[in-house]
N, CA, C and O of each residue as an XYZ file, in Angstrom:
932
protein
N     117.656     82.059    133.412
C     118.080     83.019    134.432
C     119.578     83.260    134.397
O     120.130     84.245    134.888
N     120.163     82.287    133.782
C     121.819     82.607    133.923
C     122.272     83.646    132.957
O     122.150     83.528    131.738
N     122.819     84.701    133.582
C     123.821     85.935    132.763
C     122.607     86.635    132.940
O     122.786     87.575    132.166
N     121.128     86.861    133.604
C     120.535     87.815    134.074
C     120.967     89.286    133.801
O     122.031     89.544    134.365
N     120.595     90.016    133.302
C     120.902     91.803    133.380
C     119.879     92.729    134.117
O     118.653     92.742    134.005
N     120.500     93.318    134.713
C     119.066     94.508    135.574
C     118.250     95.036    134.499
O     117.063     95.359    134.561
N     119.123     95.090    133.395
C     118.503     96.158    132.136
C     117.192     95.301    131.892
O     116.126     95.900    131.747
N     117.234     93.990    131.845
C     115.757     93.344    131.698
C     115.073     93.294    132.345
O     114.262     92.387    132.162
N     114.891     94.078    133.415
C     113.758     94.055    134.396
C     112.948     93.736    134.518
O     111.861     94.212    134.190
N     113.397     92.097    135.438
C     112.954     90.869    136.067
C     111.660     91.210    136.268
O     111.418     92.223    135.613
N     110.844     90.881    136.792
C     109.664     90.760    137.346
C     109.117     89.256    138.705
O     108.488     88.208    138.555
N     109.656     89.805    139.707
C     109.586     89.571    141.000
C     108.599     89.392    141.811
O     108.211     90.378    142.437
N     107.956     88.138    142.010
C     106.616     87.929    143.236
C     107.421     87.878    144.596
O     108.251     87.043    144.956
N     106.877     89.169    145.354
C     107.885     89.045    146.786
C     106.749     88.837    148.008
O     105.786     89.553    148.282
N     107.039     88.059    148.405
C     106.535     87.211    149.419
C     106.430     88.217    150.936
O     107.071     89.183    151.350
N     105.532     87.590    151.347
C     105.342     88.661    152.826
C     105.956     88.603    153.568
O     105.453     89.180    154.532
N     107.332     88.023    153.895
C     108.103     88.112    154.549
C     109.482     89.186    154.385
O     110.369     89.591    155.136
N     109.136     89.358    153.102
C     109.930     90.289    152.275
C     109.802     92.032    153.102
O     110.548     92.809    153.698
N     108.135     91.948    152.587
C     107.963     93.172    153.423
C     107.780     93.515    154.660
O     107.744     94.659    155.112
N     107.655     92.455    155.254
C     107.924     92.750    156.594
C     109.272     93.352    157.300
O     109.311     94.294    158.092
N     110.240     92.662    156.869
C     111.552     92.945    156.962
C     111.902     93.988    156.199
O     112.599     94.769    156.846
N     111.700     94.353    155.021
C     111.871     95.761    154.783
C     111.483     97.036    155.713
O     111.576     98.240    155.472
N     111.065     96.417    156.739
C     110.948     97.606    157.998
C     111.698     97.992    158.692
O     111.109     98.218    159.749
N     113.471     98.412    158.835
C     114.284     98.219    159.432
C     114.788     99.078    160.460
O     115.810     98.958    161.135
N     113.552    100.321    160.472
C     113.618    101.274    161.508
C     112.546    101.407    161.849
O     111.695    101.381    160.959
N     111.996    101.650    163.573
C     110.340    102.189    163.633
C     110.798    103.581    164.291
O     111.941    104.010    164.447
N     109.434    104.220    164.668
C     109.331    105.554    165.293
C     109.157    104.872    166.740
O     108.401    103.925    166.957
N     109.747    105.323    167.429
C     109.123    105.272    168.946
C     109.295    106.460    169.970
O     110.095    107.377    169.782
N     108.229    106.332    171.394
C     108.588    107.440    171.903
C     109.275    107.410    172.838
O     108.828    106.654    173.701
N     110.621    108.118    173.217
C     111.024    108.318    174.578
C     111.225    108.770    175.482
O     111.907    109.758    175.211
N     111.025    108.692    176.863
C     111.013    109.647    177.590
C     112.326    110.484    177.442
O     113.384    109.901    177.205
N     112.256    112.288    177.621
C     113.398    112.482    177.683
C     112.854    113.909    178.885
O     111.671    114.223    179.013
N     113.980    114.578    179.627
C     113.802    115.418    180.833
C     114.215    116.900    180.131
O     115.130    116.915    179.307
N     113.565    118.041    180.457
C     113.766    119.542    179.678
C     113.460    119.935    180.771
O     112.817    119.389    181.667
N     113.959    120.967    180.700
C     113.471    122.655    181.763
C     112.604    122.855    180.514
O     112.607    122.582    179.314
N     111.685    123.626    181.657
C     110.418    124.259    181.522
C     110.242    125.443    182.238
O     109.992    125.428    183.443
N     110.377    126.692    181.446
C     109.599    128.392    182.591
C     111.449    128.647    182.605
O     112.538    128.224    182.218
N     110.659    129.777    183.451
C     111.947    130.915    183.837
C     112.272    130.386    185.197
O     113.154    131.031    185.765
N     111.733    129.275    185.925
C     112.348    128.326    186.990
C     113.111    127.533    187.053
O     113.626    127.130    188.097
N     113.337    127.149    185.947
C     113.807    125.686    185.037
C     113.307    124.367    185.976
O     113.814    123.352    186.453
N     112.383    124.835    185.947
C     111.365    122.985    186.546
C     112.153    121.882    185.445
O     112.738    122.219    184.415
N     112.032    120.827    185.839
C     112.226    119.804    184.668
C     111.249    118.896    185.127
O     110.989    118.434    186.238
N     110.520    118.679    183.407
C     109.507    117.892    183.153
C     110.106    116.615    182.498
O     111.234    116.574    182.009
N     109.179    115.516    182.543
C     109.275    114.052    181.157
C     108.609    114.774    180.353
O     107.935    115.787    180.539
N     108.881    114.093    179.314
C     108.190    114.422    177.811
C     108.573    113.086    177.480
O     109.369    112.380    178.098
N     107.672    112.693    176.029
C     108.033    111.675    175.293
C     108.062    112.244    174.202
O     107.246    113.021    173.706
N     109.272    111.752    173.713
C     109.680    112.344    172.208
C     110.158    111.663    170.711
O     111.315    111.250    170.642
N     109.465    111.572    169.778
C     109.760    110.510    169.182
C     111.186    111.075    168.006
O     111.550    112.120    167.469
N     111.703    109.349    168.086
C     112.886    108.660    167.723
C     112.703    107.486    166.916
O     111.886    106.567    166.851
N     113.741    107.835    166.329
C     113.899    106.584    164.969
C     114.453    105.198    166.092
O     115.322    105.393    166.942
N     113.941    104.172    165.941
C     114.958    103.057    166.473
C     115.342    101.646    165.453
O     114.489    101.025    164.820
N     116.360    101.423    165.465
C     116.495    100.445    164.723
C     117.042     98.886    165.293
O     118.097     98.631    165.874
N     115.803     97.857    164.859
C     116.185     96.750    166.013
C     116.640     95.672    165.222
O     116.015     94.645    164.959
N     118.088     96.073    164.767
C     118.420     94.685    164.715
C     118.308     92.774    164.576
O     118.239     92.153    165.636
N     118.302     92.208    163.617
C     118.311     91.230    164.337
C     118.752     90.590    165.127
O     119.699     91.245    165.562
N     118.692     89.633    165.670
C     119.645     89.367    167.075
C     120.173     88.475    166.325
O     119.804     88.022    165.241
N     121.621     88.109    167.374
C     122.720     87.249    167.004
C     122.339     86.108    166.745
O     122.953     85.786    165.728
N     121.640     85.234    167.077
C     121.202     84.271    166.499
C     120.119     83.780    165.318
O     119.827     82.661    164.896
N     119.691     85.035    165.000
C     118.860     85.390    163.257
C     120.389     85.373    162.426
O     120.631     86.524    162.061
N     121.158     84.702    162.143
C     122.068     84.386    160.875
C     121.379     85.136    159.753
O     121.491     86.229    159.198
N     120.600     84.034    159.669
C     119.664     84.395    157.657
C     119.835     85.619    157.393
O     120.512     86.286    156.611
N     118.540     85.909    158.787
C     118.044     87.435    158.232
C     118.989     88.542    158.496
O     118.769     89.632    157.968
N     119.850     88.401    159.134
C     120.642     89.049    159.494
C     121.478     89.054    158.000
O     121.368     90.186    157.529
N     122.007     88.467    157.405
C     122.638     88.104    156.110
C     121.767     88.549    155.065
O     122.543     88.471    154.113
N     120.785     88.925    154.634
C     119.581     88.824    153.840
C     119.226     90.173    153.965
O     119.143     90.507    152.783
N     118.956     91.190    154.652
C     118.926     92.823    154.933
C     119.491     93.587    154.027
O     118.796     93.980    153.091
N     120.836     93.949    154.111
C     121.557     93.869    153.259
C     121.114     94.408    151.575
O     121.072     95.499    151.007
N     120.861     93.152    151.232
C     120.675     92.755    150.004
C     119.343     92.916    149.576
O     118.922     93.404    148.528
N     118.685     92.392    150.623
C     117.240     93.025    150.252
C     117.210     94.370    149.934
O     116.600     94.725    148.926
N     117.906     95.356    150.800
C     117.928     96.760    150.707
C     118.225     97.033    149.218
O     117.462     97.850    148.702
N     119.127     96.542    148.471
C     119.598     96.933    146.917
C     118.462     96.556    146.256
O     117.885     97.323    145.486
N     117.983     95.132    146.551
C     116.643     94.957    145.612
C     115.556     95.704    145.520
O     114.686     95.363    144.718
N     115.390     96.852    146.309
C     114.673     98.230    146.986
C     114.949     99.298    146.231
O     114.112    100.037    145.713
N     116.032     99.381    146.167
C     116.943    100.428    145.200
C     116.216    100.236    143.951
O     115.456    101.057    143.439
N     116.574     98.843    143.415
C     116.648     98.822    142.104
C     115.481     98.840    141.487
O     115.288     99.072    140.293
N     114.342     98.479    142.685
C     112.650     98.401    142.314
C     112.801     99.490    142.454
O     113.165     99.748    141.306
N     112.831    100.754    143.140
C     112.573    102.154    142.954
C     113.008    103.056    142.276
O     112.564    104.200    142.373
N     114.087    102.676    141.349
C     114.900    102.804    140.181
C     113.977    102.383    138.832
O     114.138    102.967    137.761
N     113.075    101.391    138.995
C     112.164    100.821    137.886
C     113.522     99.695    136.942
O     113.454     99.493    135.730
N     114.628     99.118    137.837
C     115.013     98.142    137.079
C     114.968     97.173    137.270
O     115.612     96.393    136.569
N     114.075     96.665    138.465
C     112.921     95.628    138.331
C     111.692     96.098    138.708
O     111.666     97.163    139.324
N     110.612     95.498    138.455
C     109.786     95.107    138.886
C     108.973     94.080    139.703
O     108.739     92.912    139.391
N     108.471     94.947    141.145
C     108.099     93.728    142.380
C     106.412     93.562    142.318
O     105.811     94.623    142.147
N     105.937     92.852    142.388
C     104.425     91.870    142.414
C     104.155     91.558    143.746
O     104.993     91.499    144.645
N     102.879     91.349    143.848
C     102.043     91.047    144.692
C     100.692     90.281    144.477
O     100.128     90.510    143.407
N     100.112     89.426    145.320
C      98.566     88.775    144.772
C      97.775     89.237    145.778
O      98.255     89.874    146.716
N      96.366     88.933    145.668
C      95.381     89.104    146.364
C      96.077     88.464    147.364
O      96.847     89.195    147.988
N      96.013     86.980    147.788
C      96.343     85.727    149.002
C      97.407     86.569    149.260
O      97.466     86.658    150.486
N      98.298     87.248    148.744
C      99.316     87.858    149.698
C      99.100     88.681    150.535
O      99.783     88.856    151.544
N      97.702     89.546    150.081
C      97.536     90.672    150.333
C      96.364     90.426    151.750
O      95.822     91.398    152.276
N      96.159     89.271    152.130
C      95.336     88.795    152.657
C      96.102     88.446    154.079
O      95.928     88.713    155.268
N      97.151     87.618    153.197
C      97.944     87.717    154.615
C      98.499     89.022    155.581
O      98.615     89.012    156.807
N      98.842     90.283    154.527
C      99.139     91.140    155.026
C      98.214     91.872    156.053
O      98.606     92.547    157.005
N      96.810     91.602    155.664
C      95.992     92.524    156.427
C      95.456     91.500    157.969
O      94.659     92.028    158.743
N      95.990     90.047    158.265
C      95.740     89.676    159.273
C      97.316     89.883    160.408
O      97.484     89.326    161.492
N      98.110     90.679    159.830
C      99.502     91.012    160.429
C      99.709     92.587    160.632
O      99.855     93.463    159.779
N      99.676     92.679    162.115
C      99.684     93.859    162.632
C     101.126     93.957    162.696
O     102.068     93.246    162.349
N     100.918     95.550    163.494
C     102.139     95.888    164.487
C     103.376     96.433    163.085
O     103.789     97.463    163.618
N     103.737     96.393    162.442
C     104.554     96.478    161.457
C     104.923     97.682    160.680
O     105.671     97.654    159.703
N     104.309     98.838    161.209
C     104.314     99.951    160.976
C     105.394    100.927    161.537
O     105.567    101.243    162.714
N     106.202    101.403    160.239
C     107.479    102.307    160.532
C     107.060    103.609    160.987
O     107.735    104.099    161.892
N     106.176    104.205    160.585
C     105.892    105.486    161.308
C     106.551    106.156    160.883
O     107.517    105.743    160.242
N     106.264    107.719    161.089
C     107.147    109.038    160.395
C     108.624    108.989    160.163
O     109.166    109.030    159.058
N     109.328    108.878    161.549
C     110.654    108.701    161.704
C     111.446    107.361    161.049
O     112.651    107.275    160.812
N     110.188    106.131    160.785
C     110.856    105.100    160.462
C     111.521    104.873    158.949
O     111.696    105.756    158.109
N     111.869    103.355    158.815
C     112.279    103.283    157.743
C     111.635    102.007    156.781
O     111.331    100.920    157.272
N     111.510    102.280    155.571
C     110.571    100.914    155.086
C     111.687    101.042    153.851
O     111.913    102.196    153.485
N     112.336    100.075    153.242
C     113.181     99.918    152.293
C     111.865    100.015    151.053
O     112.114    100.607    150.002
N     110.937     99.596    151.205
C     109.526     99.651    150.374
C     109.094    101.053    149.999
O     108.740    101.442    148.886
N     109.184    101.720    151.090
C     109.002    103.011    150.674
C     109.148    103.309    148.875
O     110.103    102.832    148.262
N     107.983    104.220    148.107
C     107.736    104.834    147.199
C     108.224    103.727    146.391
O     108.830    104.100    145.387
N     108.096    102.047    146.601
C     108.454    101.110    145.224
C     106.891    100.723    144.586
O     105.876    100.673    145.281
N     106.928    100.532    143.501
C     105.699    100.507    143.246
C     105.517     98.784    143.004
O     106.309     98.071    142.387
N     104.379     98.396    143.604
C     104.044     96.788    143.747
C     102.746     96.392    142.791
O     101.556     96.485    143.094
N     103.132     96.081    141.963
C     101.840     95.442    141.112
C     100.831     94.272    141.454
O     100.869     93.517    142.426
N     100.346     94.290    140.902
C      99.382     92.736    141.253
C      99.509     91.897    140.152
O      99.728     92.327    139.020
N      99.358     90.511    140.478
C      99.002     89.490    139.374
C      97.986     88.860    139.791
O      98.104     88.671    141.002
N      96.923     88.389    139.330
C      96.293     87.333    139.480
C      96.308     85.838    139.653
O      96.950     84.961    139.074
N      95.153     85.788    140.898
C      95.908     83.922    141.227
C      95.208     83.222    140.364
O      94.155     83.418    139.758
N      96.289     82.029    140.435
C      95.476     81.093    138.901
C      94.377     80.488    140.140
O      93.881     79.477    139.643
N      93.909     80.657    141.278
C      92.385     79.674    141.732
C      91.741     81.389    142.613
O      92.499     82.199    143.147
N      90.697     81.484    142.551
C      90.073     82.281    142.452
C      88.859     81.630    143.703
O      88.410     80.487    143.620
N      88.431     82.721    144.942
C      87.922     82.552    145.759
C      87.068     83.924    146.512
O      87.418     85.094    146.669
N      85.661     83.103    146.925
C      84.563     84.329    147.311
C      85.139     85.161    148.729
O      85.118     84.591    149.819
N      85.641     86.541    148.575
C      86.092     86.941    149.980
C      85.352     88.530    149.936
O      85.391     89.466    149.137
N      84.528     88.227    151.514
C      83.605     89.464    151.427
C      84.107     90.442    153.252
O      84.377     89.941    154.344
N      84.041     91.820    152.848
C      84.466     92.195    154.146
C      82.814     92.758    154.433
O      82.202     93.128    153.430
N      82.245     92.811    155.502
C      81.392     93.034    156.085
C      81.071     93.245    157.621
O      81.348     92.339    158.407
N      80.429     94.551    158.113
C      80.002     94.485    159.592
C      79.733     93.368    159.951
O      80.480     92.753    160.712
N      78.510     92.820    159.440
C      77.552     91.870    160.337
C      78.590     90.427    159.874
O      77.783     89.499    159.828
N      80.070     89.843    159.506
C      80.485     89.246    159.521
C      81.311     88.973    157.819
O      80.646     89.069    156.788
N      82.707     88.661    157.806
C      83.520     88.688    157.066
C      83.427     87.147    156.489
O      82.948     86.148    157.027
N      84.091     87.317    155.127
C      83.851     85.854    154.389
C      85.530     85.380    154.121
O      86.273     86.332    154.362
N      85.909     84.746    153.897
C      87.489     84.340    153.888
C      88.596     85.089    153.788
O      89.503     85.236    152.969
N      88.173     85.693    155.234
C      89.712     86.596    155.867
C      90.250     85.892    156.846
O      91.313     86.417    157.176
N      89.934     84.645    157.661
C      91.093     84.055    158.483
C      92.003     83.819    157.843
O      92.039     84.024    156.629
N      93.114     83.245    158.643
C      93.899     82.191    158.632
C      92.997     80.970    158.191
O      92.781     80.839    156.986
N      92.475     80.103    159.053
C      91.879     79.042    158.718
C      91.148     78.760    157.358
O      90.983     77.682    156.786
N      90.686     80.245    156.935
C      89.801     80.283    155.576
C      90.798     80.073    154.294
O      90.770     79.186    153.441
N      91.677     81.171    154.440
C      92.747     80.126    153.177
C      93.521     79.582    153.470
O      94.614     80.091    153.223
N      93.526     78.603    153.976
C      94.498     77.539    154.751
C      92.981     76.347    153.702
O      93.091     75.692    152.666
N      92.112     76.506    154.367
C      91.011     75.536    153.502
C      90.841     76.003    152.464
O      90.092     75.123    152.041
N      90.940     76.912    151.400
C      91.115     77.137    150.164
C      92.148     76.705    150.087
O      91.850     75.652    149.523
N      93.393     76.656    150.229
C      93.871     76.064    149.606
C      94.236     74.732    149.702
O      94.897     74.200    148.810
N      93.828     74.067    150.814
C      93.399     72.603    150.552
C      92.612     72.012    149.674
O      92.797     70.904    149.171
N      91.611     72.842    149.456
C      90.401     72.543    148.348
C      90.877     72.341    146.708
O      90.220     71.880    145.775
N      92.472     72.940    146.734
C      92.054     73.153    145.392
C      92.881     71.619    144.539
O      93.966     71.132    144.856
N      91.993     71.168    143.479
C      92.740     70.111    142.821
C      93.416     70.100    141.433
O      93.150     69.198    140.640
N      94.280     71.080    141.125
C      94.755     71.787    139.974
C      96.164     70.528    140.301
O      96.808     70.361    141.337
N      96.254     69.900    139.131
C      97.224     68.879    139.341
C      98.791     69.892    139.293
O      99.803     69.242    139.552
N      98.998     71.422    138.977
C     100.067     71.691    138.887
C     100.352     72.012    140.536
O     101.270     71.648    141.270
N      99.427     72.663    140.730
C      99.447     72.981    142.684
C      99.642     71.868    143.106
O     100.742     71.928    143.657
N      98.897     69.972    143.267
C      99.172     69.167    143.770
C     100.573     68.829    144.054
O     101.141     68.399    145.058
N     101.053     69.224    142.604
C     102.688     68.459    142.673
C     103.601     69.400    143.391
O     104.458     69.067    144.209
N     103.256     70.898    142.900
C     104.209     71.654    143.993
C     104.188     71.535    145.476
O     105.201     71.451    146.171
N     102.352     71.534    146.128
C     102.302     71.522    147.505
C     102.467     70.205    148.199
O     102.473     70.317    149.425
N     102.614     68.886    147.703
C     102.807     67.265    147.664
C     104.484     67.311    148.167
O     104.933     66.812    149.200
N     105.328     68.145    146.995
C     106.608     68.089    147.548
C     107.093     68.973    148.934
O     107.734     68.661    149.938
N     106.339     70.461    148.377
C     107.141     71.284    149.602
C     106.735     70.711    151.313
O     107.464     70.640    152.302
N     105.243     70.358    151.131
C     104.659     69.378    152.621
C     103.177     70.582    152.906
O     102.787     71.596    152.329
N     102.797     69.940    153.867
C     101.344     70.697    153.766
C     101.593     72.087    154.776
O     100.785     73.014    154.729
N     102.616     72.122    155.554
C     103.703     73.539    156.402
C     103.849     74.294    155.555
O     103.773     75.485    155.857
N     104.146     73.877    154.005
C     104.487     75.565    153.199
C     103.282     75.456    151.768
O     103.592     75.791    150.625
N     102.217     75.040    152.076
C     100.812     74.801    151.268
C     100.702     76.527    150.920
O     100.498     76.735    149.724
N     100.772     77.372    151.500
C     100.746     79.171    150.961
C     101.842     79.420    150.502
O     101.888     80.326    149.670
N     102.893     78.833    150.811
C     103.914     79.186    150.010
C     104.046     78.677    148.546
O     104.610     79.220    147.596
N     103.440     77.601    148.605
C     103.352     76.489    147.231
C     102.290     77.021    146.285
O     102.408     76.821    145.076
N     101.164     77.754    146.829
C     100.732     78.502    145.920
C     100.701     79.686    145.522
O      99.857     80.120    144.737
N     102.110     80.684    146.291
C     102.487     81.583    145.765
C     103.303     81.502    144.843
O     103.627     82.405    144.072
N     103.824     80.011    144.879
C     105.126     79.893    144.022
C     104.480     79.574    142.094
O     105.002     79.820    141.007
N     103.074     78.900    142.521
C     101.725     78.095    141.487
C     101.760     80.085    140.789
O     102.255     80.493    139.738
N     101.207     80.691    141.624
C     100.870     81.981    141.324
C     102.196     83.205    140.650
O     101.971     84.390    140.399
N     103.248     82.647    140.516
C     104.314     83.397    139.895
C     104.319     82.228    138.781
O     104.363     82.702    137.646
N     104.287     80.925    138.820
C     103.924     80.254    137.549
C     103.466     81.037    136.478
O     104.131     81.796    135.772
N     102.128     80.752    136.418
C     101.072     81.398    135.941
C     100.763     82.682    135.453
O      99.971     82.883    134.532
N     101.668     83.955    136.348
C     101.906     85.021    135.945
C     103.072     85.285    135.013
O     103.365     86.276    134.344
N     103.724     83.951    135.191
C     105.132     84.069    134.298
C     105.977     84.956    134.494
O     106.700     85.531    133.680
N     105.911     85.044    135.317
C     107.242     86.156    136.406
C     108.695     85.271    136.321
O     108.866     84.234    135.682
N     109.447     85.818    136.955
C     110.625     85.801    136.712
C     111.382     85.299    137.922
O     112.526     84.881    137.741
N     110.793     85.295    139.299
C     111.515     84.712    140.793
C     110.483     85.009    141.266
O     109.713     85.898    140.903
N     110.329     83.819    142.662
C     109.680     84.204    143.675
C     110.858     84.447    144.955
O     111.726     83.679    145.370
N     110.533     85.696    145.334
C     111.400     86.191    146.022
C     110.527     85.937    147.668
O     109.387     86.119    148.096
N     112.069     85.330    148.304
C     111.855     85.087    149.808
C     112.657     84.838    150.814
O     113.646     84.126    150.638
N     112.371     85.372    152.015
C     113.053     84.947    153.239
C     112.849     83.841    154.024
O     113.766     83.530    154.784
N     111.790     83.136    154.009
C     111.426     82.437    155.176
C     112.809     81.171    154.074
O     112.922     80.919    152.874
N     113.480     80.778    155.178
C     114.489     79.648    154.965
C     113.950     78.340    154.889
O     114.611     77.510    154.264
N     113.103     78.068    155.296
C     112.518     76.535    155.243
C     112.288     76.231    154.238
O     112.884     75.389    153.566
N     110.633     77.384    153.715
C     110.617     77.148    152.266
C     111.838     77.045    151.827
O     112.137     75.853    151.749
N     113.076     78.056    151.355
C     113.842     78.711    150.087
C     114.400     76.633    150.587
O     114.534     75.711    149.782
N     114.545     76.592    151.793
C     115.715     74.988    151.738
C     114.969     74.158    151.003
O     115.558     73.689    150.028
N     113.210     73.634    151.254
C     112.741     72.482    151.253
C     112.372     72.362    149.722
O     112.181     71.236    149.262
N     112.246     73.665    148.775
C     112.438     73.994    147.443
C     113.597     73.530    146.616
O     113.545     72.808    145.620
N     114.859     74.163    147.298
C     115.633     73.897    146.676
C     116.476     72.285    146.876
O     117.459     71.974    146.203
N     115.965     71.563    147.734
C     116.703     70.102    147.910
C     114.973     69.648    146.856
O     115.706     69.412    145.896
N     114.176     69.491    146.543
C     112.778     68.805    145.957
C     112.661     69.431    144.617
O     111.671     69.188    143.927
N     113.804     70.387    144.111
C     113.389     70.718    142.682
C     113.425     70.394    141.372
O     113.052     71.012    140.375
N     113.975     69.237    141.532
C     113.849     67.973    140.688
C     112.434     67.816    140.463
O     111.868     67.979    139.382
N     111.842     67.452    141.677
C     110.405     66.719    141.964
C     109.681     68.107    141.708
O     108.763     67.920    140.909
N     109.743     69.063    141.992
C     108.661     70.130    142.003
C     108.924     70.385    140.422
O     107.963     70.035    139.736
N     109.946     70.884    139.745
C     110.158     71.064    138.217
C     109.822     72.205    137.872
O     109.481     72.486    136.723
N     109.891     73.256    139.114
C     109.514     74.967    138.302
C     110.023     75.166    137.673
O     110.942     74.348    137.689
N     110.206     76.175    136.534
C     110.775     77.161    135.882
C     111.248     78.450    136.451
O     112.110     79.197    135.989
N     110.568     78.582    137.489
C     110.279     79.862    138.290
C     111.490     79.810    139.873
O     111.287     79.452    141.033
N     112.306     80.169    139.405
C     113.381     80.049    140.889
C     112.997     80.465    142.401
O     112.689     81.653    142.496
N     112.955     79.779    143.515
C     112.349     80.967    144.717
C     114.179     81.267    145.157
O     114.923     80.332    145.454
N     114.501     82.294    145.124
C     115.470     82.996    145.412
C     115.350     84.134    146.929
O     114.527     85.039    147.062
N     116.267     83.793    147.772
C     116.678     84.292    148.514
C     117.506     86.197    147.944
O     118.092     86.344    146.871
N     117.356     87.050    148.716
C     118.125     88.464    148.452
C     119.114     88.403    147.981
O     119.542     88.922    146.950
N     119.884     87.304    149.207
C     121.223     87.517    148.423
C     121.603     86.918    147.074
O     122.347     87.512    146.293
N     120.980     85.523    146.784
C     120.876     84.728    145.767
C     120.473     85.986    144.617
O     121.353     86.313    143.821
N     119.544     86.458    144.580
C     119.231     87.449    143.231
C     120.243     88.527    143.063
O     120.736     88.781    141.964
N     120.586     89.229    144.279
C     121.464     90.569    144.102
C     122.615     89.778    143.648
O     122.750     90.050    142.455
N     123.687     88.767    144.081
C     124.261     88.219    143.588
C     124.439     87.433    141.995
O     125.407     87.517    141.239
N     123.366     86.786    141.830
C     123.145     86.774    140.313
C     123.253     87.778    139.476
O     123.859     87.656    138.411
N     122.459     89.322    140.004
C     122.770     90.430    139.367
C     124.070     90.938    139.165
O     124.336     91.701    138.236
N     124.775     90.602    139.879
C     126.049     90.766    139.881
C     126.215     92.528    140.460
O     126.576     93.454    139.733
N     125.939     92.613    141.559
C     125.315     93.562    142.323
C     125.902     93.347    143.874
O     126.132     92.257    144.399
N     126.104     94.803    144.529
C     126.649     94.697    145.722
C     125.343     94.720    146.737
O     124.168     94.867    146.400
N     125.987     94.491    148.377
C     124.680     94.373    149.578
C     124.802     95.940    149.647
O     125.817     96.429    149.151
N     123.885     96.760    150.201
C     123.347     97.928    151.056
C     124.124     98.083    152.427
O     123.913     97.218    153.276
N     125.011     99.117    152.720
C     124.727     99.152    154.164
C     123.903     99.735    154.639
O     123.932    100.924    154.323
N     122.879     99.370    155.498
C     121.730     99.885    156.190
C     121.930    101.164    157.124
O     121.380    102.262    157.205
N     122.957    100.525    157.783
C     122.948    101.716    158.999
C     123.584    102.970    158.180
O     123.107    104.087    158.381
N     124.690    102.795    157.229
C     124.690    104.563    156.217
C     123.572    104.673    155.710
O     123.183    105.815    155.952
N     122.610    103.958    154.966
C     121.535    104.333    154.351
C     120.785    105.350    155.349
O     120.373    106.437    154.944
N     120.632    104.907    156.727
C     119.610    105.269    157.523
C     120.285    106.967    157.947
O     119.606    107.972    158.155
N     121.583    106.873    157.977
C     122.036    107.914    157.996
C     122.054    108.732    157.232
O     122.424    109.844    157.606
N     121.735    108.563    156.103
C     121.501    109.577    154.734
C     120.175    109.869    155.052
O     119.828    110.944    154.564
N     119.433    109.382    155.603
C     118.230    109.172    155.191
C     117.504    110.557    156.299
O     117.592    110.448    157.522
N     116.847    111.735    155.671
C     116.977    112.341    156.727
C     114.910    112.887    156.643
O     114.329    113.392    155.682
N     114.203    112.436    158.308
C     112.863    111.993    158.216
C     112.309    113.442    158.039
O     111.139    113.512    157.663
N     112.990    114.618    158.260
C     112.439    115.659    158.128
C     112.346    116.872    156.860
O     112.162    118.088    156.803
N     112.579    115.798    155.953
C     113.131    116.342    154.761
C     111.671    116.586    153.960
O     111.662    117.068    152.827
């Protein structure tokens, strides 16, 4: 990974926390007051608006991490990397609501194109009326307890049985031979990087800024972006 070039376009497993936070504007509606008629009555209306919520002052990370994520957005929609995805990711995504930017909003994801890789453990998941087959939480939470692949043991043994999905997303950029597992959640990126002796990836989990920085690459400002950014275009 050291002396990295964009021109080689990495190939990136980005974690669901990734895209979540690539949401950095929603649509919402607000009330606002107009005349109405040749009386000028004034009515409410609700009218929708871009809003952008910040993290709060005490989100450091993510607050630090935005930024940078935003360029790694760029550069996936540029095609000078390439970002990944798995089924188990995709699993998690569909038990996580609410996350939707809407017309006015903003998704740094927008028009990047996300590939799939395949997980190295493989599991029966059926959607159905009369009842669904391993779409909880609880369901791959026990898949992946189940599984006894001595390379998963040693990764999910070190990180602790708290980041057991993370340990086999990290098994699952193994295997695909990707290039970073890209992430926000801080616990993992810490409890990785103090145990990586003991864990022995090849496969770095890198934080935004950690990669854009390696690239040797500047952060995004968001709030000009959003200002360029025009929803009626």
């Amino acid at each position: 990974m050291v002396g990295v070039a964009v021109s080689d376009k990495m190939k990136v497993l980005i974690d669901r926390n990734i895209e979540r936070n690539a949401i950095t504007h929603k649509t919402v509606l607000a009330p606002q007051r107009q005349t109405w008629g040749p009386h000028e009555q004034i009515i409410e209306v609700e009218v929708a608006q871009r809003e952008h919520r910040p993290p709060r002052d005490d989100e450091v990370f993510r607050k630090e991490q935005l930024p940078y994520l935003a360029t790694l957005c760029d550069f996936a929609r540029e095609g000078k990397l390439q970002f990944f995805t798995s089924n188990e990711l995709r699993m998690e995504e569909l038990r996580q609501k609410g996350r939707c930017e809407g017309y006015l909003g903003i998704d740094l994801l927008r028009d990047v194109a996300v590939k799939f890789v395949r997980c190295p453990a493989q599991r029966p998941i059926l959607f159905a009326p009369t009842g669904s087959i391993g779409v909880t939480e609880e369901e791959q939470m026990q898949f992946f307890r189940s599984i006894r692949h001595p390379r998963f043991l040693r990764i999910s043994s070190a990180t602790g049985v708290a980041h057991i999905d993370d340990a086999f997303h990290l098994w699952t950029a193994e295997e695909a031979r990707l290039d970073v597992f890209l992430t926000m959640d801080k616990r993992f990126w810490r409890v990785v990087n103090q145990k990586k002796n003991i864990i022995g990836s090849a496969i770095p989990v890198m934080t935004p800024k950690e990669l854009v920085e390696r690239l040797n690459a500047q952060p995004t400002d968001i709030e000009k972006l959003a200002a360029e950014i025009n929803p009626f275009r």
